[in-house]
N, C-alpha and C positions, 0 to 999 in steps of 0.2 A: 504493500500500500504506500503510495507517493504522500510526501508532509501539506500536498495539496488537499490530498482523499482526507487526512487527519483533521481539516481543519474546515468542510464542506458541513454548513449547514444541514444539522435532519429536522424535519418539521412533524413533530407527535400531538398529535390528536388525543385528548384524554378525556374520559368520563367518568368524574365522580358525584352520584345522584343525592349523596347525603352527608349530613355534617361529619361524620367520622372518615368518609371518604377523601371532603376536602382537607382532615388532620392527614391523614395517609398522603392524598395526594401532593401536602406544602412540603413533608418532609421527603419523599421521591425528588420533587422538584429540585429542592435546594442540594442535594445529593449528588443532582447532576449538575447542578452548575458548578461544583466543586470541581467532580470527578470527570465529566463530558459536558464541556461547555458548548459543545458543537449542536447538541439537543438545543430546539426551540418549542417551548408549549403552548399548545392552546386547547380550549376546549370547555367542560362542564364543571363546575367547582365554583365553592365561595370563596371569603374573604382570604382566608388562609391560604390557597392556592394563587389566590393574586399578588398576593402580598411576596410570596416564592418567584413570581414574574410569569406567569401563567396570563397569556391573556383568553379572557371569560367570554365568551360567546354568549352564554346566559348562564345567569343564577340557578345552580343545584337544585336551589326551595321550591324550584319551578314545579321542581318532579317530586322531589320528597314528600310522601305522605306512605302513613301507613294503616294498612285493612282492608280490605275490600269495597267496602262501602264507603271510604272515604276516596279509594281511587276511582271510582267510578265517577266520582264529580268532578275530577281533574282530567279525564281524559281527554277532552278537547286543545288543551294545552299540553299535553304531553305527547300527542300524534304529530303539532306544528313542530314540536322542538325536535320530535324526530325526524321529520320530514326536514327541518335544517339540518341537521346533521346529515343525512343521507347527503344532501346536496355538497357538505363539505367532504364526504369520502368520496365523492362520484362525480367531482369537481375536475376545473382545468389543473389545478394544481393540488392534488392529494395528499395525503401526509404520509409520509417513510414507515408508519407505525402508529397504531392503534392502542392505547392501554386502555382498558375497564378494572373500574375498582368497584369490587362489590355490587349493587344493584341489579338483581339478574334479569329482573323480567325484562325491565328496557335493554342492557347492554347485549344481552344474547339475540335481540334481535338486530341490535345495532353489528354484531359481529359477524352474523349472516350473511350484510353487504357487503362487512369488508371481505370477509374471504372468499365472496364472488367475484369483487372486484379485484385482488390478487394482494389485500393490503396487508401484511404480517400484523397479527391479533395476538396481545399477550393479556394475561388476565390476572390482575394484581388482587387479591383477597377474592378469589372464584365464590361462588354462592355457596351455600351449605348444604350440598346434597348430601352428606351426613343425619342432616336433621329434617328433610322433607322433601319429596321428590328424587328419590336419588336416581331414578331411572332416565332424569338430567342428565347425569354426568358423561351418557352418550351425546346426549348433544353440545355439551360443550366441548368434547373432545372432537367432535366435528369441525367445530367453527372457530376452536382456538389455536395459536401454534404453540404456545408457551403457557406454562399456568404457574405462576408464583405464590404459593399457598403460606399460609400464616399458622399453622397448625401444625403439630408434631407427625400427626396421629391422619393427614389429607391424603400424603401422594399416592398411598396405597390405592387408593377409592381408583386411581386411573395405572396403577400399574398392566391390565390388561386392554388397556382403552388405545395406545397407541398414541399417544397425547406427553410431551414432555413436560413433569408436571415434577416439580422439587421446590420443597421446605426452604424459605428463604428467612426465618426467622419470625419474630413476633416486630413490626413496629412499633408499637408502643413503649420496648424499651429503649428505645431510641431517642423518642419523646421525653419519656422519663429522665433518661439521664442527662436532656438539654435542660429540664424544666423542674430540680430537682428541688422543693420547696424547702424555702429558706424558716418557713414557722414563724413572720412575722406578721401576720394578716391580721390575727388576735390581738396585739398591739394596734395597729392599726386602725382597728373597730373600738380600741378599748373594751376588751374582752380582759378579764382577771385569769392566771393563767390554773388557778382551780376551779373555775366556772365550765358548767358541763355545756358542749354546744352539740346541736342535732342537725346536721345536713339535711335539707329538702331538695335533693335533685330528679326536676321535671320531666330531664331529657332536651333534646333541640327539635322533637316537632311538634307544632301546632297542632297536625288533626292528633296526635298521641296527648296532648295538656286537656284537651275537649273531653277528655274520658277521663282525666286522673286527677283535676286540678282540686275538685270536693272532695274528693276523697284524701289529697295531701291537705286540704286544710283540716276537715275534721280530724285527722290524726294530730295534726300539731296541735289544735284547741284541748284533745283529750287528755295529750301531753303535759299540757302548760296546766292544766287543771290540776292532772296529779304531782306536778313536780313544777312549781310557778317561776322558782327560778332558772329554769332551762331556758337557753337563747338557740336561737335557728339561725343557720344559714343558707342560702339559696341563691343558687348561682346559677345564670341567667347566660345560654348560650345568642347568639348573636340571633341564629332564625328566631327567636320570641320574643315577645313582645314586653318589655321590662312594664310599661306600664299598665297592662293586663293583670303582670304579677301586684306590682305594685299595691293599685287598687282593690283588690281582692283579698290581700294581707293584711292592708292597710284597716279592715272592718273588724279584724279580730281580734287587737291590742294584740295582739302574741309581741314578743321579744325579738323581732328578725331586722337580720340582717339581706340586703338582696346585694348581689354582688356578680362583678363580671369580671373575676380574677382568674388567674392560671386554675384547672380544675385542680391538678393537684397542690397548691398552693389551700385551695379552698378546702381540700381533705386533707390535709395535716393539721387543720384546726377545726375540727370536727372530732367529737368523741366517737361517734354513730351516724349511719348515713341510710335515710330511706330513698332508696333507687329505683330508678325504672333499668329495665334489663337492658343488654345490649354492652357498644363497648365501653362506656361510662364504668361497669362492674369491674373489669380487668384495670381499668385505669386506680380505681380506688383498691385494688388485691394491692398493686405493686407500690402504694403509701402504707399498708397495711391496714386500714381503715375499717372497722366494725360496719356491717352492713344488713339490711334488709332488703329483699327486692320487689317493688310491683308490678303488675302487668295487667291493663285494663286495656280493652279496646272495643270498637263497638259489639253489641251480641251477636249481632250476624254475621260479623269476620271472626269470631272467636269461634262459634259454632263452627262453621267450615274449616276454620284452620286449627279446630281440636282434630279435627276427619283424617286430616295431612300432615303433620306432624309426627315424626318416630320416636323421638327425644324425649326423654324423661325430666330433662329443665330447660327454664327461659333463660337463666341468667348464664352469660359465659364463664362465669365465676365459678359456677358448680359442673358447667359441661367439658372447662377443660381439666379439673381437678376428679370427675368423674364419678363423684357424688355432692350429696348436699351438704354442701360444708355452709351454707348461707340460708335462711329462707326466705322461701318465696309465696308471695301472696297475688294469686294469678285472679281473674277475671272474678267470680262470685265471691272468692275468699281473700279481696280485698276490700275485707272490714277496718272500721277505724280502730274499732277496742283491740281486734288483735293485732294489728301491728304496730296499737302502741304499748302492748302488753310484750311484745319484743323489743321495742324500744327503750322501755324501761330496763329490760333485760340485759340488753346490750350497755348499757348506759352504770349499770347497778352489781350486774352478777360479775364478779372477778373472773371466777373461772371458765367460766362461757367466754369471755373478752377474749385470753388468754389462749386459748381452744380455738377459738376463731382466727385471732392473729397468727397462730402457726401454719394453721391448714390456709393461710391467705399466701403468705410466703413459702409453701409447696408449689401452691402456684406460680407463681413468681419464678421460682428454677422452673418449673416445666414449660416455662413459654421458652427456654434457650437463651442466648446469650444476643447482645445488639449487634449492627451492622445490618441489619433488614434493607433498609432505604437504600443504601447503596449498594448491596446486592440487586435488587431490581433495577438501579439505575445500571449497573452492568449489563445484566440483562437487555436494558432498554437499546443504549448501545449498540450492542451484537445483532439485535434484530433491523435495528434501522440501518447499518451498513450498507 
């Protein structure tokens, strides 16, 4: 290869439909502008992704929703945005390389095109055929050339599929160890450092806050009742709406804090944290962070996706530790009284605390060792050649 070839622009196209994807996606980005400056991005992603120098064709939030019933009301907007993208793979000028992160329903048809149209498809955090539909995993071996899997326990699922599919780590510890909390936030709020504080995390979607947001306040009201001087905090990702939260808080006297701090910054000053599942959970293992999880969604996407689902839990917390080391309070059994009957528990029982913290940090080694980001951006590289 000539120091001309070294030095030739590649133009990647990338699709991440949801907040976690544009955390994944900022830190890929800036991975490669270390490692292969020669990459240029664009594509689907929020703030974080831009921020990496990604330029946004449109806002992730476009797509992000989740349930059934809530995607059905967005579909009108999410056929145009595909139909832009198709036009940018199947354009005068193409892009060298395709990455999808996570989102499967849209991106597997997005990959479809590209590898009609002869565009190299790599697939950075593949869907969970693991946990539902696994009979996917032939179709993505179809449509993808590369598959960079986040999970210990993935590449097996395609070792007969003919599909180049390898463990590139966990990103998140990558994150973590950029964003390693310094424990000063509680100062900052003027928090007393023997004062107990209870995390309220909503998560970053909208149509997901619509199903959970009463049921996170009556918990914290029932909280504050038995134990008055408990303080909350709640951290407030970029897609919601602070002053939704705000107001809604604001009617209960509770003791809260609303904040838009590093998450984990936010969970090292947190005694206990009530969570919606997803990768939020992993983010709070690797602080060590006491935890609960919910998971509310409409009834008629819960019904159908009880139908579909193979997995024994919601939260990643307990499916990559491979039991319940966390619990979880799913659709009808997120009551207030009981999970603030664990809240207290978490908050009060030593050896539960204790108990928990160690199986949090099994965790933690089982995701593997960092370098994820820049693995994939190798990858990315090699395929845009």
């Amino acid at each position: 290869m000539s120091p001309t070839d070294t030095v030739k622009k590649r133009k990647i196209l990338i699709v991440a439909g949801e907040a976690s994807g544009d955390l994944h996606g900022n830190h890929l980005i800036r991975a490669a502008a270390e490692h292969h400056p020669q990459l240029v991005f664009c594509g689907v992603g929020g703030d974080k992704m831009r921020t990496a120098g990604c330029r946004i064709l449109f806002p992730s939030d476009e797509l992000s929703v989740m349930g059934i019933v809530e995607v059905v009301r967005r579909l009108p907007t999410i056929f145009r945005r595909f139909r832009q993208l198709k036009r940018a793979l199947l354009g005068d000028e193409p892009p060298d390389l395709l990455i999808l992160i996570d989102f499967p329903d849209f991106n597997l048809r997005l990959a479809k095109v590209a590898k009609a149209a002869g565009i190299p498809v790599l697939y950075y955090i593949s869907p969970k055929v693991w946990a539902w539909r696994r009979g996917r995993a032939k179709v993505i071996a179809k449509r993808v050339d590369r598959l960079a899997l986040i999970f210990p326990f993935e590449p097996q699922i395609y070792t007969s599929l003919g599909v180049k599919a390898e463990y590139v780590g966990n990103p998140l510890l990558d994150e973590f160890i950029q964003n390693q909390p310094q424990g000063l936030l509680r100062n900052r709020l003027g928090i007393e450092a023997g004062e107990q504080v209870v995390g309220i995390f909503p998560g970053s979607r909208t149509s997901e806050l619509e199903h959970i947001l009463e049921t996170l306040v009556e918990t914290a009201e029932l909280l504050h009742h038995e134990k008055p001087d408990v303080k909350f905090l709640l951290p407030v990702a970029p897609s919601l709406s602070r002053a939704l939260l705000e107001q809604r808080f604001s009617e209960t006297g509770l003791s809260i804090f609303i904040v838009e701090e590093n998450i984990y910054e936010v969970a090292a000053a947190c005694n206990a944290v009530l969570t919606v599942s997803g990768t939020v959970t992993l983010q709070l293992a690797l602080v060590g962070t006491p935890m609960a999880i919910l998971y509310k969604v409409a009834p008629l996407s819960y019904a159908i996706g009880k139908r579909l689902i193979k997995i024994e839990y919601a939260g990643l917390t307990n499916i990559v530790a491979g039991r319940g080391i966390v619990q979880e309070f799913i659709q009808d059994a997120a009551q207030p009284a009981a999970m603030c009957r664990e809240m207290r528990r978490l908050l009060d029982d030593q050896d539960y605390i204790e108990t928990m913290r160690k199986d949090l940090e099994e965790v933690r080694q089982l995701l593997g060792k960092p370098g994820c980001s820049v693995r994939v951006a190798e990858i990315a590289a090699e395929m845009s050649a």
